[in-house]
C-alpha positions as CSV (number, residue, x, y, z in Angstrom):
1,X,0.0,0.0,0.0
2,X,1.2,3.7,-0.6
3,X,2.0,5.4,3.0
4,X,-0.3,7.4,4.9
5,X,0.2,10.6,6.5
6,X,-0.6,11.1,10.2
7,X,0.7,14.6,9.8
8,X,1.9,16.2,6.6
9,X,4.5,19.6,6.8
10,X,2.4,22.7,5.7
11,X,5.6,24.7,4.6
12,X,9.0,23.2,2.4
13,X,12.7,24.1,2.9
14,X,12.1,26.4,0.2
15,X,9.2,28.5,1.7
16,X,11.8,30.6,3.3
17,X,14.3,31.2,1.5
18,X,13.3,34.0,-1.3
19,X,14.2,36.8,1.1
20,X,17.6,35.7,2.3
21,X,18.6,35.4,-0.9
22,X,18.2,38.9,-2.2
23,X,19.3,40.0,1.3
24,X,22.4,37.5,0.8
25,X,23.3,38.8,-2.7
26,X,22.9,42.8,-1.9
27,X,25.5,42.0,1.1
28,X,27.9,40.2,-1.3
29,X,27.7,42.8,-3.2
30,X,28.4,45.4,-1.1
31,X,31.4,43.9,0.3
32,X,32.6,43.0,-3.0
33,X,32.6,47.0,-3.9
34,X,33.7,48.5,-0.4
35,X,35.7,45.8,1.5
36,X,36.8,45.4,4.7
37,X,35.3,49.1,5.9
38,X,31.4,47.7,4.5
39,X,32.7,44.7,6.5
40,X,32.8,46.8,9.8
41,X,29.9,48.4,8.8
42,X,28.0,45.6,8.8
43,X,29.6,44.0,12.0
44,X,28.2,47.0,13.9
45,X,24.7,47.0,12.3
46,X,23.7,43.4,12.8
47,X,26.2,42.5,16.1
48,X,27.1,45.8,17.7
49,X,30.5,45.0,17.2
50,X,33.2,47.8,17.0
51,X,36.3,46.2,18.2
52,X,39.0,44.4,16.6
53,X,38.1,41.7,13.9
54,X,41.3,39.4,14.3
55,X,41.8,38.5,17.7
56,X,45.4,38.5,19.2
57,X,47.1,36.0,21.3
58,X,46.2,37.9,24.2
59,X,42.7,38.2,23.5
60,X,42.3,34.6,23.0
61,X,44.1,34.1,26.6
62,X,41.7,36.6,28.2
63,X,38.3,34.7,27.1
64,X,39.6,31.3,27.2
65,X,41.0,32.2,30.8
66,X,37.2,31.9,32.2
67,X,36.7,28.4,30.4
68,X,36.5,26.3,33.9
69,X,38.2,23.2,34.0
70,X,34.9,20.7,33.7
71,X,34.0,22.3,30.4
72,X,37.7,22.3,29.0
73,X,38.0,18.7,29.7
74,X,34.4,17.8,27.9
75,X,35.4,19.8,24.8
76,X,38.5,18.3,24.5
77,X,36.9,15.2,24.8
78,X,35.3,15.9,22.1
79,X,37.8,17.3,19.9
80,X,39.8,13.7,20.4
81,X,36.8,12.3,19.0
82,X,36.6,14.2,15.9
83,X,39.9,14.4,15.2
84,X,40.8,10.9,15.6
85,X,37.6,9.9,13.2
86,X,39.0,12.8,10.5
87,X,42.6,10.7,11.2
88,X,41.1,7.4,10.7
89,X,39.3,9.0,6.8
90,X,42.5,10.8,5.8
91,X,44.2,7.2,6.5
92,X,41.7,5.5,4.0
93,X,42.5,7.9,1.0
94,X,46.2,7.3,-0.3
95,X,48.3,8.6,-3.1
96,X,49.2,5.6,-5.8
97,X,50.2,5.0,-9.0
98,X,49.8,2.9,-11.8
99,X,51.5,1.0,-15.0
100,X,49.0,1.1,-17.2
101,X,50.6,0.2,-20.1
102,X,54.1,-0.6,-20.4
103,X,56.3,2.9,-20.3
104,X,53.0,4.8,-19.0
105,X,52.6,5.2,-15.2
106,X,49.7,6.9,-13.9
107,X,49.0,8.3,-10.5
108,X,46.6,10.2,-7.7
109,X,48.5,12.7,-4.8
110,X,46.3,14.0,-2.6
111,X,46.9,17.6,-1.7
112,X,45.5,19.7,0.9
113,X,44.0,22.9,0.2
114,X,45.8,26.0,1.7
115,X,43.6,28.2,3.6
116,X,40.1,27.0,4.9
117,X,37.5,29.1,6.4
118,X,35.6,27.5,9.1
119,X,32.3,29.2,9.9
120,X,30.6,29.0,14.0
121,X,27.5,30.3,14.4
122,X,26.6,32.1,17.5
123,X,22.8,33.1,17.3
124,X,19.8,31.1,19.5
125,X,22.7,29.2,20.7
126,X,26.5,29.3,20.7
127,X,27.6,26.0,18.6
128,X,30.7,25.1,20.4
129,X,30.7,21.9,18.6
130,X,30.7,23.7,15.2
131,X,34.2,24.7,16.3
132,X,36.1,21.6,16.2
133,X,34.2,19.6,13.4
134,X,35.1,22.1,10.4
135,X,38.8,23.2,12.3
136,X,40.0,19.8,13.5
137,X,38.9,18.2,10.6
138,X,40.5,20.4,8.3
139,X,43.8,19.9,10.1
140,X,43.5,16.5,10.2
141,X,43.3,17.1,6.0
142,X,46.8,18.9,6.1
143,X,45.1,22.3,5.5
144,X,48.1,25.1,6.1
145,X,46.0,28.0,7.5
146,X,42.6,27.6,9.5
147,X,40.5,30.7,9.5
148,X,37.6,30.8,12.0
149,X,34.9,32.9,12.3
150,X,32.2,33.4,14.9
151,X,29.5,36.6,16.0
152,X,30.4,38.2,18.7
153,X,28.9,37.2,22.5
154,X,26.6,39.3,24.6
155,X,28.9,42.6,22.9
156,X,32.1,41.1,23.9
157,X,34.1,38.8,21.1
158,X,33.4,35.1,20.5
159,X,32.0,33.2,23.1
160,X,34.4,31.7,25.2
161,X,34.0,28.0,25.0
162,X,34.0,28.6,21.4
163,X,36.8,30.3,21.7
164,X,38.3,27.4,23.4
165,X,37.0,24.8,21.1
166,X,38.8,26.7,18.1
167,X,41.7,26.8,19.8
168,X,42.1,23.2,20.9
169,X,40.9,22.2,17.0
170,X,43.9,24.3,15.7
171,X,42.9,27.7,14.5
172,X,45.3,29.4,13.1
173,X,43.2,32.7,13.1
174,X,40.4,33.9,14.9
175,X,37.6,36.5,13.8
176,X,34.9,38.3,15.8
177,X,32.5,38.2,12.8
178,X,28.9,36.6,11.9
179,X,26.4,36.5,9.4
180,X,27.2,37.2,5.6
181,X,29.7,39.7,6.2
182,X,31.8,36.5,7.7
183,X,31.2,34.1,4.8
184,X,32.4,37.3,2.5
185,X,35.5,38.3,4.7
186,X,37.0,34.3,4.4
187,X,36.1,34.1,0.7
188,X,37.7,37.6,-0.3
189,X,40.7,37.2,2.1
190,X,40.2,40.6,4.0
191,X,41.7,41.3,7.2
192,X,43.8,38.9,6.5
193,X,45.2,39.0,3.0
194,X,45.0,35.0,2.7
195,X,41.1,34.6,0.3
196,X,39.8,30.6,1.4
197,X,40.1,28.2,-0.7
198,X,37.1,26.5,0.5
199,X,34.4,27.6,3.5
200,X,32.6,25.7,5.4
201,X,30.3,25.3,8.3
202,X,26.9,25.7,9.4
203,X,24.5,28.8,9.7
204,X,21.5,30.7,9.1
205,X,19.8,31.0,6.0
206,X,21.8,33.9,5.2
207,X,25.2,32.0,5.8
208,X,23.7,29.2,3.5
209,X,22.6,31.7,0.9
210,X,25.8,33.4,1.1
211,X,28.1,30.2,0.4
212,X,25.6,28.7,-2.1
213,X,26.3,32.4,-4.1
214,X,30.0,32.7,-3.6
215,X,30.4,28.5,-4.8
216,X,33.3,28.5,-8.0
217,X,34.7,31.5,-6.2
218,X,35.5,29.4,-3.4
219,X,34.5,25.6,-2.6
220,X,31.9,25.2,0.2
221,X,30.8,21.7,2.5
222,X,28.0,21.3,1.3
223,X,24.3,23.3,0.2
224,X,22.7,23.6,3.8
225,X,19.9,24.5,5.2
226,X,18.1,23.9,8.5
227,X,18.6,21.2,10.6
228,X,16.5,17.8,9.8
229,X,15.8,14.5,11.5
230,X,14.3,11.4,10.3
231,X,13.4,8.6,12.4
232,X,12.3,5.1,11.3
233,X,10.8,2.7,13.7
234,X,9.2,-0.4,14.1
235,X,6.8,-1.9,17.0
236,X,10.1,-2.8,19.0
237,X,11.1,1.0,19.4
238,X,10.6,3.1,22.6
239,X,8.1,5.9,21.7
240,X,9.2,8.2,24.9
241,X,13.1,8.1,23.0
242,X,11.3,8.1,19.3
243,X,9.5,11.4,20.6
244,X,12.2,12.6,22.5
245,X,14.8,12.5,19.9
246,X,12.3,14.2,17.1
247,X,12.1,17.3,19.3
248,X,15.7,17.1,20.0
249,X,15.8,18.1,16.2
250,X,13.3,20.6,15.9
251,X,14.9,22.6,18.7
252,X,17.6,23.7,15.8
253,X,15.0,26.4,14.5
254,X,11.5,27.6,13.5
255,X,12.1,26.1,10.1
256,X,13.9,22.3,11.1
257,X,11.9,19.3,9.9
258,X,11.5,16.3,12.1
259,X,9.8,13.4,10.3
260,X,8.8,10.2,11.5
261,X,8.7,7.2,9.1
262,X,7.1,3.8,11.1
263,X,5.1,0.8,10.0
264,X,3.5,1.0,14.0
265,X,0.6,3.0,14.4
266,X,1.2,2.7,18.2
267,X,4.4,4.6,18.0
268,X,2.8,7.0,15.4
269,X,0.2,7.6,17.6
270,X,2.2,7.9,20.6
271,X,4.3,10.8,18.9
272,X,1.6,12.8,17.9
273,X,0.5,13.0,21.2
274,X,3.9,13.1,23.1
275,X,5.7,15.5,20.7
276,X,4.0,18.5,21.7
277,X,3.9,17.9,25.5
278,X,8.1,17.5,25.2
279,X,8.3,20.8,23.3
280,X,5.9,22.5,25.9
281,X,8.4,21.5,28.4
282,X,11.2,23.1,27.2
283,X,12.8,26.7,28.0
284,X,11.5,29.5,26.4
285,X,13.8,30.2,23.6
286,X,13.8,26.1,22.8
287,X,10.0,25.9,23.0
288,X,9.5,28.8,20.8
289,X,12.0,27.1,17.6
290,X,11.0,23.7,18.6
291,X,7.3,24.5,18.5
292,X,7.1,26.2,15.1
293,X,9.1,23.7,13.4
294,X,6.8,20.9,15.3
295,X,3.8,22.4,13.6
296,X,5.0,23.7,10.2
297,X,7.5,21.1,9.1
298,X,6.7,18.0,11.5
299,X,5.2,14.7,9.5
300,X,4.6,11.2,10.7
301,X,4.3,8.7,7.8
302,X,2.8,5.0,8.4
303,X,4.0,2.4,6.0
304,X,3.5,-1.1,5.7
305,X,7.0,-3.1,5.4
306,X,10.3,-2.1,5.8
307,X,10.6,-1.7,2.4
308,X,8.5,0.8,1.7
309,X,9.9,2.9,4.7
310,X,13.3,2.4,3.3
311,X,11.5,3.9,0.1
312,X,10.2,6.7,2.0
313,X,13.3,7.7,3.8
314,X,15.6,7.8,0.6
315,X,13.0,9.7,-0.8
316,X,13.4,12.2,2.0
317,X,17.4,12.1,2.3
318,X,17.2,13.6,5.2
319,X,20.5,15.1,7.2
320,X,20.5,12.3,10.0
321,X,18.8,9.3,10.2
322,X,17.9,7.4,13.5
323,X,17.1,3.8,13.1
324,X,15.0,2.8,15.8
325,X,14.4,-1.0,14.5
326,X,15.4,-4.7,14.6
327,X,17.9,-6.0,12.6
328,X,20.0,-3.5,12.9
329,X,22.2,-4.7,10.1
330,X,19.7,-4.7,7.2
331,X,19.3,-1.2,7.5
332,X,22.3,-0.7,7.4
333,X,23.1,-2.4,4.1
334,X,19.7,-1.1,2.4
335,X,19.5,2.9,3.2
336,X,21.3,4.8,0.9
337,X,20.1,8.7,1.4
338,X,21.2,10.0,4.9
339,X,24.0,12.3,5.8
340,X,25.1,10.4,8.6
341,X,23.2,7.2,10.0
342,X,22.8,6.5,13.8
343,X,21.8,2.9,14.4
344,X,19.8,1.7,17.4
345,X,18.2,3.9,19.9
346,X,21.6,3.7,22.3
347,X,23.4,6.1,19.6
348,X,20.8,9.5,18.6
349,X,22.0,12.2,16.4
350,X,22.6,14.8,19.8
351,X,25.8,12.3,20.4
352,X,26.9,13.1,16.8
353,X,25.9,16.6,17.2
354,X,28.4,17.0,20.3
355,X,31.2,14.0,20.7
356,X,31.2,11.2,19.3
357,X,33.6,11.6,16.3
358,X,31.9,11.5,12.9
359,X,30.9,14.9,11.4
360,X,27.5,16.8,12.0
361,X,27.7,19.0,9.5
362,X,26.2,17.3,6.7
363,X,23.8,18.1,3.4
364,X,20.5,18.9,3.6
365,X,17.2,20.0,1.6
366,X,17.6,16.6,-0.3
367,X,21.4,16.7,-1.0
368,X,22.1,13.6,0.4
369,X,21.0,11.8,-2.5
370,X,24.2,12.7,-3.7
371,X,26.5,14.3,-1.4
372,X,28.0,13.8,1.4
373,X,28.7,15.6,4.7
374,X,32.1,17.6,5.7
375,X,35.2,15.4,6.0
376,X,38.9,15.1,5.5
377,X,37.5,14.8,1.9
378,X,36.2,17.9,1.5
379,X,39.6,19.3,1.9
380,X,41.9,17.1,-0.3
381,X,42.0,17.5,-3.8
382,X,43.4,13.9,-5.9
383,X,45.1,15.3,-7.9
384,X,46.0,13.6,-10.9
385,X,50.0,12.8,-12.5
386,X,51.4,11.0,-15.6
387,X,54.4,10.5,-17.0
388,X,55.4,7.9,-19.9
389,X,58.8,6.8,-22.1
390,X,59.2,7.5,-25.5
391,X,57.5,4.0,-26.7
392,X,54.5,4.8,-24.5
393,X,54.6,7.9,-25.8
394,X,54.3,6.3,-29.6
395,X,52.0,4.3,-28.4
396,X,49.4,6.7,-27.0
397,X,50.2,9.1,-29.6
398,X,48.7,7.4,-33.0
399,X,45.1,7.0,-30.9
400,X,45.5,10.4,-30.0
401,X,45.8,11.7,-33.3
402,X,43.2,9.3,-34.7
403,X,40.8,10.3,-32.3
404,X,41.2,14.2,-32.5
405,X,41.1,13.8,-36.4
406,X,38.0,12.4,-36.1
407,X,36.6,15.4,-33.7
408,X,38.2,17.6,-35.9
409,X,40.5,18.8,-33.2
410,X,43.8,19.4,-35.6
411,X,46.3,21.2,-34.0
412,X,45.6,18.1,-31.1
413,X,46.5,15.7,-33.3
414,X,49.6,17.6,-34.3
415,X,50.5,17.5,-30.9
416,X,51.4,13.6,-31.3
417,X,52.3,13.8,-34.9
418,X,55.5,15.5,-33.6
419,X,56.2,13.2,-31.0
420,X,55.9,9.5,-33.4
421,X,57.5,11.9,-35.3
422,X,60.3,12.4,-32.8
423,X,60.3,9.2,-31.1
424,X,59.8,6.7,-34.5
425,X,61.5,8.4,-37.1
426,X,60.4,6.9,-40.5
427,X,57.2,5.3,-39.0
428,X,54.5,4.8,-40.7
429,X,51.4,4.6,-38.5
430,X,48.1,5.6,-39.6
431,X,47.5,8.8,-37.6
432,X,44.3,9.3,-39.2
433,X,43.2,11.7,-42.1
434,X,44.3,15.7,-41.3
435,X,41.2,17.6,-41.0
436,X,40.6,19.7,-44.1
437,X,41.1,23.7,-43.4
């Protein structure tokens, strides 16, 4: 049977997203035109912020100086985590090379990109853990120079324990600066004199805007948007965790989808009457983004099999999936559209969120049908090498000519001609027929 909807989202992730885009774009533009002084401007508009942009060493000491010692040791915690998981990817990808036919050897390097701009936002809440999943990640890569940005705090610089968590990740600079005017000063190189070769991190719809506009300028993670959750669950699943852990989600923002894909109309049921009673619960600022995105984006889908919700949930390719079923295993091997998959109810996407090691910035707004969250990846470039004898060099060289003959690509083919030329004197391989002028 097709599924059935218990509750269907009345808004998209597009709904929003018309505004911030013009906004995004007149910003870009401006800073484009008036540099780093439009940069200030804007930093004082939007954060009240008139002091420095760069922060010094002795800044850095200053706010990092009220970071007690519990919260240090949970953050660096948590920066082990990462950056051992970032270790363990830049260990699976390897430089190689390749005879692929005798006298022609082929190979990949992987190369690091130079500079990387990491991106923290500090809005509703102050993402410590954004911190050290885009900075130690990238280090982990082999990137050179780490730029980090992050709003300023209550009209001091950034918050403290961000602070911290840049610093234990291994910034190599540190910005008070937020919003657009952030994503703008990493991808021009201002204040700095060293432009990003690739930005990345989480943020509003601005910041998303803002990197989606300035991608082939610089590279970017991925296309974000807000913050989405997908749980599928059978009978055997705990609806107090299920409902639980779809709030947990929609706490991001006003516009953050949870969804709930389950063949149990007992754990449906119990969600549509738990969710709201969670959220109700929560503080103020929590309730308010929790409750919105509840109501405008929330959806609880009934299926039949497990097939069909694996169906519905690539469909959905939603940023993080909980799998709240038996057979743990299956799952695993038939879901293919997720940013990052948390298996079983003992592991929920708050643990990836904070500590556990993989990376929680990750695509959404369907991009996980065919992209992947941040990694190591995201900052190496394979790049390519050959290098061949002078029979190879024959060898390759009469298909070459052949084949750009027959696109009518001349001056390619002369290219080899001179080489058999060079290399076989007096040979007399068909190179193909030159391509009339």
């Amino acid at each position: 049977m097709a599924e059935t909807y218990l509750k269907r989202a009345t808004k998209t992730p597009e709904t929003e997203t018309s505004t911030a885009r013009q906004v995004a774009a007149d910003m870009l533009a401006a800073i484009e035109a008036g540099g780093e002084d439009v940069v200030r401007r804007y930093a004082r508009e939007f954060d009240g912020w008139s002091g420095p942009i760069v922060m010094n060493a002795d800044g850095i000491a200053q706010r990092v100086a009220t970071v007690d010692s519990g919260t240090r040791a949970d953050i660096e915690k948590a920066v082990a985590n990462v950056r051992r998981f970032a270790e363990a990817q830049r260990e699976s990808v390897r430089d190689f090379s390749v005879e692929l036919m005798p006298g022609l050897i082929a190979g990949q390097k992987m190369v690091p990109c130079n500079v990387a701009g990491c991106y923290v936002p500090t809005g509703r809440y102050a993402h410590i853990a954004s911190a050290y999943m885009s900075i130690a990640t990238a280090k982990a890569a082999g990137v050179k120079t780490v730029i980090a940005c992050s709003a300023p705090f209550r009209g001091e610089a950034v918050h403290p324990c961000v602070l911290y968590a840049m610093q234990m990740a291994g910034a190599d600079i540190v910005m008070t600066l937020g919003g657009v005017q952030a994503i703008a000063t990493m991808a021009f190189g201002l204040f700095t004199g060293k432009p990003a070769d690739i930005v990345v991190g989480p943020g509003n719809k601005f910041v998303a805007e803002a990197k989606r506009m300035l991608f082939g300028k610089v590279g970017i993670d991925v296309f974000a948007g807000p913050s989405e959750v997908a749980i599928i669950a059978d009978d055997t699943a705990d609806a107090e965790i299920v409902a639980a852990d779809l709030v947990g989600q929609a706490e991001h923002g006003h516009e953050s989808p949870a969804w709930l894909f389950t063949t149990s109309r007992r754990i449906a049921e119990a969600a549509l009457k738990r969710v709201p009673e969670l959220i109700d619960t929560l503080p103020p600022t929590a309730c308010d983004a929790a409750g919105a995105a509840w109501r405008d984006y929330g959806e609880v889908v009934l299926c039949a099999n497990r097939e069909e919700l694996v169906a519905v949930s690539d469909r959905y390719a939603s940023e993080h999936l909980e799998v709240h079923c038996e057979d743990l295993d299956w799952w695993r091997d038939h879901l293919s559209n997720y940013g990052s998959l948390f298996l079983g109810e003992e592991s929920t996407v708050a643990y990836g969120d904070k500590a556990s090691g993989p990376n929680h910035i990750l695509p959404t707004k369907f991009a996980a049908r065919y992209s992947a969250g941040l990694s190591v990846h995201k900052f190496l470039k394979p790049l390519t090498w050959q290098r061949m004898d002078q029979r190879a060099s024959v060898a390759v060289g009469e298909v070459t000519a052949r084949i750009s003959r027959l696109e009518g690509m001349e001056a390619h083919a002369r290219t080899a001609d001179c080489r058999v030329r060079k290399y076989a004197p007096g040979s007399n391989a068909d190179l193909g027929t030159p391509v009339a002028i």
